[in-house]
Backbone bond lengths (Angstrom), bond angles and torsions (degrees), N, CA, C in turn:
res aa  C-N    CA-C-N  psi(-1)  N-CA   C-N-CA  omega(-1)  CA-C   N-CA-C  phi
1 X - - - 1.460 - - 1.521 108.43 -
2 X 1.010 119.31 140.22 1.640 134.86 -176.02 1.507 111.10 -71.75
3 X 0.603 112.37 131.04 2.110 115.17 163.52 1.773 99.84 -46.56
4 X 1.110 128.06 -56.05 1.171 129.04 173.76 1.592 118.41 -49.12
5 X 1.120 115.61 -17.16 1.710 116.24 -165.32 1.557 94.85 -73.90
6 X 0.947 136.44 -24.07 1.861 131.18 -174.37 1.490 105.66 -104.57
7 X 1.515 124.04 -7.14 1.535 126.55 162.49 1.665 108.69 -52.58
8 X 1.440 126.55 159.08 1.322 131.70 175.34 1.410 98.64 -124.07
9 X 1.216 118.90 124.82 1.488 121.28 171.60 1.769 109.45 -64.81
10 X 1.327 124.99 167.77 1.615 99.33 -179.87 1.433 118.05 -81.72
11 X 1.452 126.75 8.69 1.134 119.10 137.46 1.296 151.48 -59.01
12 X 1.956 107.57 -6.85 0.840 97.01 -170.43 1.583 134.95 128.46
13 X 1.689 86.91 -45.76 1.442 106.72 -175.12 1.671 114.55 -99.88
14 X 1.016 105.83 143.38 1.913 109.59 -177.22 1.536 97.36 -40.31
15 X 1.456 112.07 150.81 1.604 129.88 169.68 2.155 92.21 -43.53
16 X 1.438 98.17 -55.31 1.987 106.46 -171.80 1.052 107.35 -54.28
17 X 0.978 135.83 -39.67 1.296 139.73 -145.48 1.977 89.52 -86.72
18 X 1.289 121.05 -70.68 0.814 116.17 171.49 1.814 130.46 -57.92
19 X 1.077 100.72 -26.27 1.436 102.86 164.44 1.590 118.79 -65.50
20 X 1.215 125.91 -41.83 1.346 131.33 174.37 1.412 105.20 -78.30
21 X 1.300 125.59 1.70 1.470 113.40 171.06 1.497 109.16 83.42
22 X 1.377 118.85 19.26 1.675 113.68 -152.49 2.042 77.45 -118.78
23 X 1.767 141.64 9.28 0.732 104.11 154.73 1.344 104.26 -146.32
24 X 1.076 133.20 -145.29 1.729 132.40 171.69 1.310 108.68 -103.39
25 X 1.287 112.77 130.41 1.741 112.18 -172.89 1.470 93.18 -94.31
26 X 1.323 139.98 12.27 0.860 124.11 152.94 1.818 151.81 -9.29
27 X 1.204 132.86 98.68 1.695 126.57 -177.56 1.046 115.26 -92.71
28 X 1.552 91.59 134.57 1.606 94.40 -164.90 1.848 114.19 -72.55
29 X 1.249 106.95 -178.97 1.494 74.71 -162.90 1.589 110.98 -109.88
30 X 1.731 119.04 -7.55 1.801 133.05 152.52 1.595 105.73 -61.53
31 X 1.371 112.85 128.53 1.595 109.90 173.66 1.980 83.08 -97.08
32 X 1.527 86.84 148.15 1.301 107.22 156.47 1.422 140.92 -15.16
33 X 1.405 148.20 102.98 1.441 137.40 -152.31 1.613 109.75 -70.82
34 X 1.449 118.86 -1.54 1.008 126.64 -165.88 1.515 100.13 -96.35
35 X 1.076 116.25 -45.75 1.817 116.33 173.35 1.603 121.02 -87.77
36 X 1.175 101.78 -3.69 1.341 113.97 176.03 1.303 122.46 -82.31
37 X 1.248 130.21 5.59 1.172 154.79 -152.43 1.979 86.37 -119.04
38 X 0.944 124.46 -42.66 1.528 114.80 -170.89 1.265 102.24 -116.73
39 X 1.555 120.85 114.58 0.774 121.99 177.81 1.565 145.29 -49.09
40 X 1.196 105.92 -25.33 0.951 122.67 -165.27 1.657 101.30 -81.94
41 X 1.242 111.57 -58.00 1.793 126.55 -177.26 1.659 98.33 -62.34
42 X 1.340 127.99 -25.63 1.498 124.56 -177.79 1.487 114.00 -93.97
43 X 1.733 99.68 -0.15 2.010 114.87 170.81 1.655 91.16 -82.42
44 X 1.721 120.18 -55.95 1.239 126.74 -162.54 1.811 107.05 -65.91
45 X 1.307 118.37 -31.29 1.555 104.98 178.02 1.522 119.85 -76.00
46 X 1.595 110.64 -34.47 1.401 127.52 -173.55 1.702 98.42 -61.95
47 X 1.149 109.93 -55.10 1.927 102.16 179.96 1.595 94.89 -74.29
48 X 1.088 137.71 -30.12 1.462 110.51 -155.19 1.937 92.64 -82.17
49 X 1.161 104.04 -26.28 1.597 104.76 -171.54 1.570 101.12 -83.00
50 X 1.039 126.60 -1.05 1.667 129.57 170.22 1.389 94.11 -92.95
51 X 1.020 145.09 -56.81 1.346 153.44 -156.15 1.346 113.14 -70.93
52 X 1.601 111.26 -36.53 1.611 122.12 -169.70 1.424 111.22 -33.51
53 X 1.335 122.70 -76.58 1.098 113.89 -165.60 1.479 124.30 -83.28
54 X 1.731 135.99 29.67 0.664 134.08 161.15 1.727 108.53 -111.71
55 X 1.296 138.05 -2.41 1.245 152.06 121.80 1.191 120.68 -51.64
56 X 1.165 142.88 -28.24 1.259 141.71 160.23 2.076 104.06 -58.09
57 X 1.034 98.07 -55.45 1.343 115.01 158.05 1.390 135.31 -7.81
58 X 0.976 84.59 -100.98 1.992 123.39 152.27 1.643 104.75 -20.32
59 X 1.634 93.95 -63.18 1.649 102.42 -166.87 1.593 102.34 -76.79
60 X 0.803 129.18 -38.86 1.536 134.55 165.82 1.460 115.91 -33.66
61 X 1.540 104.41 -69.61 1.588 114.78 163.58 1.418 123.86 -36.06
62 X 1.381 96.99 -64.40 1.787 110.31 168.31 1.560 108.16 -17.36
63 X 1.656 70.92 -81.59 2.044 79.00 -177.94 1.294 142.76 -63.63
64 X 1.230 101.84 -34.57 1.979 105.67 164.02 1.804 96.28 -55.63
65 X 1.136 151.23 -19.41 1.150 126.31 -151.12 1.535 95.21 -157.74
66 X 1.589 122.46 57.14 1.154 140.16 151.30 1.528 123.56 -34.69
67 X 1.353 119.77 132.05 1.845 124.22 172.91 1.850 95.44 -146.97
68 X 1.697 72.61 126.09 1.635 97.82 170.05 2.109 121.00 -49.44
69 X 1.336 109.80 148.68 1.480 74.74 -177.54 1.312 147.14 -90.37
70 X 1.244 133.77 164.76 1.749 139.13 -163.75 1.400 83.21 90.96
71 X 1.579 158.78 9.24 0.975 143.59 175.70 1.528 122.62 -123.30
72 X 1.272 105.97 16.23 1.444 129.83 -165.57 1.654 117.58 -86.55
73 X 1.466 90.89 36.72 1.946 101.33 -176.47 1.293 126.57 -74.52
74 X 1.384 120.69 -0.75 1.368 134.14 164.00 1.678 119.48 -85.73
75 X 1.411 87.26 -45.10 1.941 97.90 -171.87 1.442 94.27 -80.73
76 X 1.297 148.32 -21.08 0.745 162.29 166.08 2.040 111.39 -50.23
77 X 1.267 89.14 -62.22 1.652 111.46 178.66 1.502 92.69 -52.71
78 X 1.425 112.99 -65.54 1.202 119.33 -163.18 1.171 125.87 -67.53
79 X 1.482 129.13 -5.24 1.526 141.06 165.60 1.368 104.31 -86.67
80 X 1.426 118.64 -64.35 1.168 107.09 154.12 1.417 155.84 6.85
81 X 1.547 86.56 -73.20 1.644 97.74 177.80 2.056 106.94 -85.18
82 X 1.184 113.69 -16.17 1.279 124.75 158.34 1.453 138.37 -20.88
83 X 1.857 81.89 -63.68 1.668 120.37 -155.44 1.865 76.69 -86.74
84 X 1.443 97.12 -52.38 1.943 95.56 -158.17 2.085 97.48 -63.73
85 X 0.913 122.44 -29.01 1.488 116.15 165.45 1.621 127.68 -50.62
86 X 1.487 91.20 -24.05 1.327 108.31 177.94 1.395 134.00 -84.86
87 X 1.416 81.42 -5.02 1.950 96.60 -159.17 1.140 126.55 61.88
88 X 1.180 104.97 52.85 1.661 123.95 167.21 1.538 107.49 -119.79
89 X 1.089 120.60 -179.67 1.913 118.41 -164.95 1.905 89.33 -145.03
90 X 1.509 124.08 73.19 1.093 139.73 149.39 1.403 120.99 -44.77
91 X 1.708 119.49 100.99 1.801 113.53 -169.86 1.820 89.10 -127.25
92 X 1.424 95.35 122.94 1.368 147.62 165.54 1.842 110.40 -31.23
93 X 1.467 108.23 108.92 1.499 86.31 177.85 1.478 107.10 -94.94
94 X 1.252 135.66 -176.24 1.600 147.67 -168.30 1.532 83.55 -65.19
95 X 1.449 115.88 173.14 1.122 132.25 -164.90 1.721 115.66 24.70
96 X 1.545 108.48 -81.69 1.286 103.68 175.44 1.595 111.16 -156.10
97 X 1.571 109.16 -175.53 1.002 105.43 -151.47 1.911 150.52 58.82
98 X 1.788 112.90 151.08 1.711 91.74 -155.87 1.358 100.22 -142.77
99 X 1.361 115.67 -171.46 1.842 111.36 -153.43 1.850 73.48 -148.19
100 X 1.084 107.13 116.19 1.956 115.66 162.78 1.632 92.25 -139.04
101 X 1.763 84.07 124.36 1.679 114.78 159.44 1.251 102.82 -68.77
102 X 1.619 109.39 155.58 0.973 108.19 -165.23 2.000 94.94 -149.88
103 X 1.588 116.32 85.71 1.232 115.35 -167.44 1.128 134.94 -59.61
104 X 1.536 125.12 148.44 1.648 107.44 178.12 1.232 126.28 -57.30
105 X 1.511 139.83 137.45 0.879 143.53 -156.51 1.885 98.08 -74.34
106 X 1.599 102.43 -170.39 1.703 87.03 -170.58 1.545 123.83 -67.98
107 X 1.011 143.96 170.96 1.650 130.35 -152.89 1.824 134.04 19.25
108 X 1.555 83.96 33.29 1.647 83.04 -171.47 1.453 77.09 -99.48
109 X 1.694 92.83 164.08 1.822 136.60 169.12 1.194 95.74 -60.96
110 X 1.260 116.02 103.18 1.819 118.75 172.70 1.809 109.10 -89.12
111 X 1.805 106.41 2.80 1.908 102.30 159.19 1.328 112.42 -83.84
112 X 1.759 115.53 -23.41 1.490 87.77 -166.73 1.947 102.50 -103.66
113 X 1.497 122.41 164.27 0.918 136.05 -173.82 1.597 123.15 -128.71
114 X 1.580 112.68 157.99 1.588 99.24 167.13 1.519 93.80 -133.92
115 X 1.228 109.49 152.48 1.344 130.91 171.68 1.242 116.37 -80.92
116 X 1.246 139.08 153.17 1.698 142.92 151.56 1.032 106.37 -143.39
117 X 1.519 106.26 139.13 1.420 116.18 170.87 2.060 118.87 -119.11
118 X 0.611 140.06 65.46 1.159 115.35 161.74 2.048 159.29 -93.26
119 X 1.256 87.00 147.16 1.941 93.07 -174.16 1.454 100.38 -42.76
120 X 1.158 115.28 137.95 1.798 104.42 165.62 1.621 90.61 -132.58
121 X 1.831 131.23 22.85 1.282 118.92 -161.27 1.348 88.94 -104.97
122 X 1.857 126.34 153.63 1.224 146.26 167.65 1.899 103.13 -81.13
123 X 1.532 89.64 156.08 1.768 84.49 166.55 1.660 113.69 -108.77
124 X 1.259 109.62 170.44 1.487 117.91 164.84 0.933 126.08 -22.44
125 X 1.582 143.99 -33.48 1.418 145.46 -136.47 0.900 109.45 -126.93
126 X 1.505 118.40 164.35 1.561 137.81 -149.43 1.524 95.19 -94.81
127 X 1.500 106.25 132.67 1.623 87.95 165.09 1.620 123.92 -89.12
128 X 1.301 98.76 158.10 1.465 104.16 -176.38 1.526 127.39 -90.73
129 X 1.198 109.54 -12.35 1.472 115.02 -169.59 1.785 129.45 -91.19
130 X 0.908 117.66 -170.85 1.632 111.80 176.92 1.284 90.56 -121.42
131 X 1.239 147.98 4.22 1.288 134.24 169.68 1.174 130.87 -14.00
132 X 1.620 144.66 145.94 1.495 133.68 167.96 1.548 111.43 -57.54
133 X 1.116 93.07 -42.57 1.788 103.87 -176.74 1.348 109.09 -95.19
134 X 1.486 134.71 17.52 1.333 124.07 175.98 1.515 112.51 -63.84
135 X 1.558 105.24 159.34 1.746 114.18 -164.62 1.110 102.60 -42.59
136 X 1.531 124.67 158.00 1.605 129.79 178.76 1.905 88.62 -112.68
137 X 1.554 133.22 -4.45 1.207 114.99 -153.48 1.885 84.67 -109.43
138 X 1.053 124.65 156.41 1.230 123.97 179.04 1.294 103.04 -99.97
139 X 1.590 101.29 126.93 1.825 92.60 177.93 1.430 115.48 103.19
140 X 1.719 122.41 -3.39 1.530 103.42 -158.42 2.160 66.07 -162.60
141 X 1.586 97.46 143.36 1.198 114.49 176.84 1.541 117.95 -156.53
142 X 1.302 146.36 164.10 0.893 165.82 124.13 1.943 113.77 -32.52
143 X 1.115 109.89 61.67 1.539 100.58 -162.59 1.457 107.50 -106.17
144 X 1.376 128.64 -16.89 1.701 133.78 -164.53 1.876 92.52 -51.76
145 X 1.624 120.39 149.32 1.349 115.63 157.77 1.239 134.49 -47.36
146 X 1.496 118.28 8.85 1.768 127.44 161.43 1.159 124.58 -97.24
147 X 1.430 108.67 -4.24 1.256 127.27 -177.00 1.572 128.75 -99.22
148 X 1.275 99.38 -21.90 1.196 104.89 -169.69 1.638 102.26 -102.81
């Protein structure tokens, strides 16, 4: 059983449940009265709960279609074209992987900055699951404990 299997998506439904496709990852669309109180954290639930199920998505894709790393020219494409939907200007490093600025919004401090980094590489191993989205590549999976 996954660490995720006792998570509730904000619909409601177990992290599993929705991972196996057995519920609607659906977000609901009232954030909480408890974060709603600060504005700022009740800006961050309202997009993230619009967004939910097309990130659910995303990560789905990811994983049916795992690449080992320095070989990550698809997930790569596919963040990519993400960021550039967004109106951001995502530039491509050699082999793989990419670096998109990401500007202060209007009256923001355009000295200070935040960094992000993330893994987008699969490991060696076979996956184990029956998942809808389990790996399509034989041999190469999405397996780290964030993944599953």
């Amino acid at each position: 059983m996954s660490p995720l299997d006792d998570d509730t998506t904000p619909s409601g439904a177990t992290a599993a449940q929705a991972r196996d496709g057995a519920a609607s990852v659906a977000a609901p669309a009232v954030a909480a009265p408890a974060v709603a109180a600060d504005p700022v954290v009740a800006e961050i639930v309202r997009v993230t709960d619009q967004l939910f199920d097309e990130i659910v998505g995303i990560r789905r894709d990811i994983h049916a279609h795992p690449e080992l790393a320095r070989t990550e020219i698809r997930t790569t494409a596919l963040v990519a074209e993400r960021l550039a939907a967004e109106g951001l200007t995502p530039r491509l490093l050699p082999g793989s992987g990419l670096v998109c600025d990401i500007p202060a919004g209007a009256g923001g401090d355009s000295r200070r900055r935040v960094a992000l980094r993330a893994d987008l590489d699969a490991l060696p191993v076979q996956e184990a699951t029956d998942l809808p989205y389990s790996s399509t590549v034989p041999g190469v999976s999405h397996a780290c404990g964030h993944d599953v």
